[in-house]
C-alpha positions as CSV (number, residue, x, y, z in Angstrom):
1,X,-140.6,61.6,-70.1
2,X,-143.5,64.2,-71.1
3,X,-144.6,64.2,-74.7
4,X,-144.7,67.6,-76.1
5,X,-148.5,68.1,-77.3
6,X,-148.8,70.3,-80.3
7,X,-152.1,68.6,-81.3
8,X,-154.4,69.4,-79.0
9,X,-155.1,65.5,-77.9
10,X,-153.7,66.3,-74.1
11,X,-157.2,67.5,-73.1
12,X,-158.7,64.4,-74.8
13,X,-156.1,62.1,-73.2
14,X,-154.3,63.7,-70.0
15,X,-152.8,60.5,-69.3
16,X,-150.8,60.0,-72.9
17,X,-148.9,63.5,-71.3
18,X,-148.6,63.4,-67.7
19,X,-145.1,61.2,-67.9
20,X,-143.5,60.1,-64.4
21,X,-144.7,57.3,-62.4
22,X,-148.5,57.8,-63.3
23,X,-148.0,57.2,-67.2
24,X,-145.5,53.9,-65.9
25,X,-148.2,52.5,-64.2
26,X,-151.0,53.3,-66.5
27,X,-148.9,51.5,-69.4
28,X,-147.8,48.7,-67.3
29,X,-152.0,47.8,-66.5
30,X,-152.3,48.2,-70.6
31,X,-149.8,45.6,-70.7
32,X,-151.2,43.0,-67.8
33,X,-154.7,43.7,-69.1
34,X,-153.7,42.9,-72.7
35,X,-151.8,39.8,-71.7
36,X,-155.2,38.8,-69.6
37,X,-156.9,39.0,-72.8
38,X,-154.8,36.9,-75.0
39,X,-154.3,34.3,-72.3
40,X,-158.4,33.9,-72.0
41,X,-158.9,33.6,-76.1
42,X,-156.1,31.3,-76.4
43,X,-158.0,28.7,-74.0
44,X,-161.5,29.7,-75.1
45,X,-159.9,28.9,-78.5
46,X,-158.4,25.5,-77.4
47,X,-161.6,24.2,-76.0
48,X,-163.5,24.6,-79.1
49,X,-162.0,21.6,-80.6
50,X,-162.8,19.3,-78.1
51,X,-166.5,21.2,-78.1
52,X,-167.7,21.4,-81.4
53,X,-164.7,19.6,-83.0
54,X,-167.4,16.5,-84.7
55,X,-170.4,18.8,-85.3
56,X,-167.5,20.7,-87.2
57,X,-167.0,17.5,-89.5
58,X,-170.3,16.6,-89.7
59,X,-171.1,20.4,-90.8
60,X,-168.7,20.8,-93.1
61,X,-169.7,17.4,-94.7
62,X,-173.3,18.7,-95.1
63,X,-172.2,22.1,-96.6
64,X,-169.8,19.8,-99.4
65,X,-172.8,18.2,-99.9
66,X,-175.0,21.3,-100.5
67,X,-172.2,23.1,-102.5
68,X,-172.1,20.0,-105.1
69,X,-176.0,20.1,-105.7
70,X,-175.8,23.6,-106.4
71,X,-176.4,25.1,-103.5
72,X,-175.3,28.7,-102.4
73,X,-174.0,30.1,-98.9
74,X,-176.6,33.2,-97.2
75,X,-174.4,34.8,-94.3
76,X,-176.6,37.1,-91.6
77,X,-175.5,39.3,-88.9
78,X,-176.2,42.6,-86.7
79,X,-173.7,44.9,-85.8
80,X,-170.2,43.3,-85.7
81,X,-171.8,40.6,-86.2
82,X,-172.8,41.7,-90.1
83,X,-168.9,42.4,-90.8
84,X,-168.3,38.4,-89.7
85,X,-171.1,37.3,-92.1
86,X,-169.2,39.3,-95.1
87,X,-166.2,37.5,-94.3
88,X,-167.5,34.4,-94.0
89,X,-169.1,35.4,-97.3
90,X,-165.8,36.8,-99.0
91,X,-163.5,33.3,-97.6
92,X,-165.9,31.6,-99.6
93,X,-166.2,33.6,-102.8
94,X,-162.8,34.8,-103.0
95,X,-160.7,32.1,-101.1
96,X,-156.4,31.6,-100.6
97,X,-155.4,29.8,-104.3
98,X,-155.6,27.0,-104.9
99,X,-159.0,26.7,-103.2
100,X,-161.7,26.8,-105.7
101,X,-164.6,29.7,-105.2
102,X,-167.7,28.8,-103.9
103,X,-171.4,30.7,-103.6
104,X,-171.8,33.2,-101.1
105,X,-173.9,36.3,-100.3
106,X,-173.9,38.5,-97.4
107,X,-177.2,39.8,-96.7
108,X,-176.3,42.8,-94.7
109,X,-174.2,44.1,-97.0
110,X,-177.0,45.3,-99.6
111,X,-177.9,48.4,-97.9
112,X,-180.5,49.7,-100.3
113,X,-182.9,46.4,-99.7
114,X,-182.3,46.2,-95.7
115,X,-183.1,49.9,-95.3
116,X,-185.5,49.5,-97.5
117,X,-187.2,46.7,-95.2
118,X,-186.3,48.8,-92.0
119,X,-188.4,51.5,-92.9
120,X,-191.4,49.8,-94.4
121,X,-192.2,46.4,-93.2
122,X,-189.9,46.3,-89.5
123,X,-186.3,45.0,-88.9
124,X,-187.5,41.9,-87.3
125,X,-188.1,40.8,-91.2
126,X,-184.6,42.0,-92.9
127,X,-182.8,39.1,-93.4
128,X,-186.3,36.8,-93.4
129,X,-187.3,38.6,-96.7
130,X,-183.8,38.4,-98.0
131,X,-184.0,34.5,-97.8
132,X,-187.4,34.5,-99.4
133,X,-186.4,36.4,-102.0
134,X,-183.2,34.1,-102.3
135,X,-183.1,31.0,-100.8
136,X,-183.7,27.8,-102.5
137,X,-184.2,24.4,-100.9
138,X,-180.3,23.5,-100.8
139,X,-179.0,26.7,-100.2
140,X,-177.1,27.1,-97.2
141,X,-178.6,30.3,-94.4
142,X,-175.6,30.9,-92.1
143,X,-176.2,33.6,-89.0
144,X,-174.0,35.1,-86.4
145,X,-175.0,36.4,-83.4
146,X,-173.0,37.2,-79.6
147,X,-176.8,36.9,-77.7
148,X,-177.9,34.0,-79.8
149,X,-181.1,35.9,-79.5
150,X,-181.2,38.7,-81.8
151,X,-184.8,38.3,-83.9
152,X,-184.2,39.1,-86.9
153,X,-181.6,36.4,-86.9
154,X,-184.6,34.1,-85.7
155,X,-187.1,35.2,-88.1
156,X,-184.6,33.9,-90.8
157,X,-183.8,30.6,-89.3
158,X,-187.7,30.1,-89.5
159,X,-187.6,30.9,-93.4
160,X,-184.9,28.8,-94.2
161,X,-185.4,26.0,-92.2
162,X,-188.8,26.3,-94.0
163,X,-187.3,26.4,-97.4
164,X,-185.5,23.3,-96.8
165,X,-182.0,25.3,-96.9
166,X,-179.5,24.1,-94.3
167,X,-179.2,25.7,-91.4
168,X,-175.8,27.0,-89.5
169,X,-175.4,28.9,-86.1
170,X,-173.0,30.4,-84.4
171,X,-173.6,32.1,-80.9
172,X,-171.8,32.9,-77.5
173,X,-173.6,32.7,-73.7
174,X,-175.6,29.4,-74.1
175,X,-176.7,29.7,-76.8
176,X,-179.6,31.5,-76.5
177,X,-183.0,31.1,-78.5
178,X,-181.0,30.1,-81.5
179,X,-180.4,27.1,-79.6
180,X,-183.7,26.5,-78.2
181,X,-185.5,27.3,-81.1
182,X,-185.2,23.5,-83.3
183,X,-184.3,25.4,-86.5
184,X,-180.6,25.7,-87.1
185,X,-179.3,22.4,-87.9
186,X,-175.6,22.8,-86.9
187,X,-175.3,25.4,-83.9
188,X,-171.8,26.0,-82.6
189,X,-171.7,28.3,-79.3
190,X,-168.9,29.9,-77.9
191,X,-169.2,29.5,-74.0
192,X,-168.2,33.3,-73.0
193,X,-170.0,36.2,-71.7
194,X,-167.5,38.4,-73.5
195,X,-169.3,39.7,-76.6
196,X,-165.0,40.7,-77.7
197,X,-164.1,37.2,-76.6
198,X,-167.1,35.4,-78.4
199,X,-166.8,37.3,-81.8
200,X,-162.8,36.4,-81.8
201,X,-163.8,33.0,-81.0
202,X,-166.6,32.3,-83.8
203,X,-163.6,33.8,-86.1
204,X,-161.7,30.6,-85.6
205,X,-165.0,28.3,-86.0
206,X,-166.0,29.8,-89.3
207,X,-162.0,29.8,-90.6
208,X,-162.2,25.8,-89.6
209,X,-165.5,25.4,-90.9
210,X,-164.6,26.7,-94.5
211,X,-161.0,24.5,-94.4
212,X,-163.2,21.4,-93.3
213,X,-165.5,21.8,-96.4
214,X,-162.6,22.5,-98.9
215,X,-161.2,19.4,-97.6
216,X,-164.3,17.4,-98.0
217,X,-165.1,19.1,-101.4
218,X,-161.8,18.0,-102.3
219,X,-162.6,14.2,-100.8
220,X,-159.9,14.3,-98.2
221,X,-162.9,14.3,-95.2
């Protein structure tokens, strides 16, 4: 069946309109495709408890630890990787009742002061500044990256591990220079090449991560 196009979206997508046997099979490799998908975040997913499923503990111990002396969460990111640190920053602030509120600042999220930085010192120095500015010995920096490499990310990691702040890292590939670098305490890498596949998969990690510390806040770790 043809759908009747009274929008002007056929010349964008000729394929939504052509009907017959072409449409068929252009819907049926959507539908292999997205099944292909799932299946490979569903393992990727189910590996990372045997991976990181200690250092997860051990983390979330530390970050307990850090939250009952006072210290605050500083989430870091580029790109898609920015909208992950302000959720990891928001399930901390404003978490599912009855978990109590903890901490938290996104750094990327203050758009006056990063393009501020941008345009007047470099963007190698954006989230670096941020955590001189912020960070306390205590405090907790927490970056994101798909690359593991992104220097802005690294820049910070030097601050704060600097500072005396603990340091958490999330990454895909191998890791990267985040994990060659000897400054982020508690690194967690997602073993993908898929920046779509990484990003999902550092979603469950930092989900985990937060239960693990309300559980050990709570003394049940």
């Amino acid at each position: 069946m043809t759908v009747p196009d009274d929008t002007g979206m056929e010349t964008l997508y000729p394929f939504l309109y052509s009907g017959g046997a072409r449409a068929g099979a252009l819907l049926a490799e959507a539908g292999r495709s997205a099944r292909e998908k799932a299946a490979e975040i569903a393992e990727l997913r189910g590996s990372l408890a045997e991976r990181h499923g200690a250092a997860l503990l051990r983390c979330a111990r530390r970050l307990a630890e850090a939250f009952e002396a006072g210290g605050r969460l500083l989430t870091f990111g580029n790109g898609g990787s920015s909208t992950d640190a302000q959720a990891v920053a928001r399930l901390f602030v404003c978490p599912p009742a009855p978990a109590r509120p903890l901490p938290a600042i996104s750094l990327p999220h203050d758009v006056a002061t990063l393009t501020a930085l941008s345009n007047d010192v470099g963007f190698e120095v954006v989230f670096a500044r941020r955590l001189a500015a912020l960070g306390r010995r205590g405090d907790i920096a927490l970056g994101l990256s798909t690359s593991g490499g992104s220097r802005n990310l690294l820049r910070a990691f030097d601050e704060a591990a600097g500072r005396g702040m603990v340091t958490v890292g999330f990454a895909g590939y191998d890791g990267g220079a985040m994990a060659e670098a000897g400054t982020v305490e508690h690194l967690f890498v997602v073993p993908s090449s898929s920046v779509h596949r990484i990003q999902e998969a550092q979603t469950t990690l930092y989900q985990v991560l937060w239960e693990l510390t309300r559980r050990a806040l709570d003394g049940d770790l």
